[in-house]
C-alpha positions as CSV (number, residue, x, y, z in Angstrom):
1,X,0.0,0.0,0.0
2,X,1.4,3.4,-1.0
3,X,2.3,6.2,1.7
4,X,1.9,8.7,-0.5
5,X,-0.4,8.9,-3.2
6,X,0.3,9.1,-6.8
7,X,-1.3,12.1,-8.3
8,X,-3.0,11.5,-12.1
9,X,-2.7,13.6,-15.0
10,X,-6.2,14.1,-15.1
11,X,-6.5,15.1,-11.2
12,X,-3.2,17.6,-11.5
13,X,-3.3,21.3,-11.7
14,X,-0.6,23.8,-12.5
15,X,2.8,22.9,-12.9
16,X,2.1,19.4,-11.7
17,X,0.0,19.2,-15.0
18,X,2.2,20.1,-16.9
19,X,4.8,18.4,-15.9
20,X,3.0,15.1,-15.9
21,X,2.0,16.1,-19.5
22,X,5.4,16.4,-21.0
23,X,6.4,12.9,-19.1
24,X,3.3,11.2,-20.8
25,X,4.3,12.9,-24.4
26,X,8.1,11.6,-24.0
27,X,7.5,8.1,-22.3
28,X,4.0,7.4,-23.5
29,X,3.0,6.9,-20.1
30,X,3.2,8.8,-16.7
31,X,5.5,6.3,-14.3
32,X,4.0,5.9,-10.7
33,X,7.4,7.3,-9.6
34,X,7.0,10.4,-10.9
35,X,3.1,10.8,-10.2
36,X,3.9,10.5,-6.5
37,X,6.9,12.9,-7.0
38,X,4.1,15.5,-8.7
39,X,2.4,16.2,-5.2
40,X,5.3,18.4,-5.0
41,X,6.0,19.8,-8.7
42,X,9.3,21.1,-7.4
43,X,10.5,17.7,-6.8
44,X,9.2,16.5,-9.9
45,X,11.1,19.2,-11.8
46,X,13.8,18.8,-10.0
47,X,14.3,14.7,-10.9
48,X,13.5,15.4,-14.4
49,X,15.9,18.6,-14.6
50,X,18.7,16.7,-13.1
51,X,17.9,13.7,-15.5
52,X,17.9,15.4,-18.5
53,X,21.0,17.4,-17.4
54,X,22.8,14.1,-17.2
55,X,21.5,12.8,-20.5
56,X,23.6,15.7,-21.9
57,X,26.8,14.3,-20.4
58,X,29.7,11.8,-21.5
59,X,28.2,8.7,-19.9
60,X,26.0,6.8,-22.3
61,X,22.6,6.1,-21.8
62,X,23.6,2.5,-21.2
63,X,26.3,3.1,-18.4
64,X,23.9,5.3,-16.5
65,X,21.1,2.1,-16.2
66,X,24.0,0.2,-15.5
67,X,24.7,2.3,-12.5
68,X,21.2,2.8,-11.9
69,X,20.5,-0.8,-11.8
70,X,23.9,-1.2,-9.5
71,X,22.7,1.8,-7.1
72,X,19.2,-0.2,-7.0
73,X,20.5,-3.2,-6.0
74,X,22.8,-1.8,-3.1
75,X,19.8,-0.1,-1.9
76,X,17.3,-2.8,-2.5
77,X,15.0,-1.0,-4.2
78,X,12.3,-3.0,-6.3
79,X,11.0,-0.1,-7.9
80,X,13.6,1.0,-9.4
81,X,15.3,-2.4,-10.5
82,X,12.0,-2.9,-11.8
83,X,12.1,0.7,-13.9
84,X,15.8,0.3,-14.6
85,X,15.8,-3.4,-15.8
86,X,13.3,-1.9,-18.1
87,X,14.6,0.9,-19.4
88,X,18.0,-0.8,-19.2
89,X,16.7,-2.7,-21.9
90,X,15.5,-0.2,-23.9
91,X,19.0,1.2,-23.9
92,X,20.5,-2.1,-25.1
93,X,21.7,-3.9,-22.5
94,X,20.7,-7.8,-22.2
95,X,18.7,-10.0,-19.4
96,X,22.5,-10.7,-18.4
97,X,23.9,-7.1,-18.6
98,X,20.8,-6.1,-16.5
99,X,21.8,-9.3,-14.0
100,X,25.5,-8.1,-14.0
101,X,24.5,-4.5,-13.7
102,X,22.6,-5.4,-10.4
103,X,25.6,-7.4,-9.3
104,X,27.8,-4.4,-10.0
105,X,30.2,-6.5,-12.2
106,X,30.5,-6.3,-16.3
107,X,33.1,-8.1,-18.5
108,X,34.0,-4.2,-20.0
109,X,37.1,-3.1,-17.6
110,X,35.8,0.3,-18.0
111,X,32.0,-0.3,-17.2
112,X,33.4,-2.7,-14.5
113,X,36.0,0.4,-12.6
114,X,32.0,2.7,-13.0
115,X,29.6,-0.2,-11.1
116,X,32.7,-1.0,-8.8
117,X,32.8,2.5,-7.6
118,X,29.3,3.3,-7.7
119,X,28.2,1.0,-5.3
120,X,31.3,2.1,-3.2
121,X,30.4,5.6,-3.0
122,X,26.8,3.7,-1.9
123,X,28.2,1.4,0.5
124,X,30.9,4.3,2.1
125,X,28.3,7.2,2.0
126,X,31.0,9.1,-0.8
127,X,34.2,8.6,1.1
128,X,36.0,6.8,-1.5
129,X,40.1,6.9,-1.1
130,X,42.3,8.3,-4.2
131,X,43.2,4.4,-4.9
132,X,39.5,4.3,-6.0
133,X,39.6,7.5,-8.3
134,X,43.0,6.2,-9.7
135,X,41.1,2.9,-10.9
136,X,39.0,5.3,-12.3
137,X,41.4,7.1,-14.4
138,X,43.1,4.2,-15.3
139,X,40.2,2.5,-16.8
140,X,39.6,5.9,-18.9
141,X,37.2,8.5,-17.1
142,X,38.3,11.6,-16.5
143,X,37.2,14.2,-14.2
144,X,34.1,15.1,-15.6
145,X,33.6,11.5,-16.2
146,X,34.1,10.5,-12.6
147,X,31.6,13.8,-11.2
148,X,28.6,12.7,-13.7
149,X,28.9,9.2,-12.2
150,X,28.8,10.5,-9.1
151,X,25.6,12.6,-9.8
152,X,24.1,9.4,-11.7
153,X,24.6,7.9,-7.9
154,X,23.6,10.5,-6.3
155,X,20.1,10.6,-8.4
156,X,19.4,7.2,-7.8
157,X,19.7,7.5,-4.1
158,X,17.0,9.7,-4.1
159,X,15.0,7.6,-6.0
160,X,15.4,4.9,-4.2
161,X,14.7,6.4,-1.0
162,X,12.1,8.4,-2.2
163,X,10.5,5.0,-3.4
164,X,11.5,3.5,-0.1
165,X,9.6,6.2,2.4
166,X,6.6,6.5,-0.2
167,X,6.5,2.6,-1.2
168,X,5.7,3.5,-4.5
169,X,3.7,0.9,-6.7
170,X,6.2,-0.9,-9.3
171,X,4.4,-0.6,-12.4
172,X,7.1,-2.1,-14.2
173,X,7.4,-5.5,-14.8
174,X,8.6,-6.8,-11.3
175,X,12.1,-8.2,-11.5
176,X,13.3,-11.4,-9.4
177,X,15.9,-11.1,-6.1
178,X,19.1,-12.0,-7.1
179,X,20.4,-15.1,-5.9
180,X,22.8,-15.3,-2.9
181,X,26.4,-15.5,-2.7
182,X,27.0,-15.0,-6.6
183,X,27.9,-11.8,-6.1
184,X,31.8,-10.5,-7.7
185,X,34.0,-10.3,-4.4
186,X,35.7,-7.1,-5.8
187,X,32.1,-5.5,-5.5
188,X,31.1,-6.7,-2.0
């Protein structure tokens, strides 16, 4: 049962409205997740703001659900694996790259060095050592590479709590738990 309740297109006003509008014309649809974000259109604005801001960046669509789906799993939220492992595959990644994304682990060194330091900045709350930003510019991201997956973290932690404290509805198609002890030692 939700905590808070998702607002409809039809039952916004305002900004809300409008916001919901634009989400519906781009996605064909308006997610729950953002319907429960529009009882605030400032929070709403600011998600999609921040998203589209980070679609302008040097990660690919592709690395960001990676992350997305790594962030998820840390945080075990089953909304947003749900969303991501959707929209993961919409951005070309397999049923396996999805599974390894949620593990944190890819067979690409340099998508490997992003999930392995995504779900450290997760698991150390951002107080990463300079071994771990080394690994990252040794596998090839530079500054501005290493700041936008930082924000890509940092946007999915407020999803995922967000989805946590309102126990948003997955209207996605649900995904499975992953199974235990199959997880990459490096990422634990």
């Amino acid at each position: 049962m939700p905590r808070l309740k998702a607002v409809t297109t039809s039952d916004a006003t305002g900004q809300a409205r409008e916001l919901l509008e634009g989400v519906e014309k781009r996605l064909g649809m308006a997610p729950n997740i953002m319907r429960t974000m529009a009882n605030s259109p400032a929070v709403l604005e600011a998600y999609l703001a921040f998203g589209a801001a980070l679609g302008k960046g040097s990660l690919s669509a592709k690395l960001r659900e990676q992350i997305a789906l790594a962030v998820g799993e840390a945080n075990q939220c089953k909304y947003c694996l749900a969303a991501h492992s959707a929209l993961g595959n919409k951005a070309g990644l397999s049923e396996a790259e999805v599974e390894e994304s949620r593990r944190g682990v890819s067979s690409n060194a340099k998508t490997q060095a992003a999930l392995g330091f995504a779900r450290k900045v997760v698991r150390e709350r951002g107080w990463v050592g300079n071994d771990d930003l080394a690994s990252l510019r040794t596998a090839g991201f530079d500054d501005g590479g290493i700041a936008e997956i930082v924000a890509t973290v940092a946007v999915n932690i407020f999803t995922n709590y967000f989805n946590h404290v309102a126990e948003t509805v997955v209207d996605f198609p649900e995904v499975s738990e992953l199974k235990v002890g199959t997880e990459c030692a490096s990422t634990q």
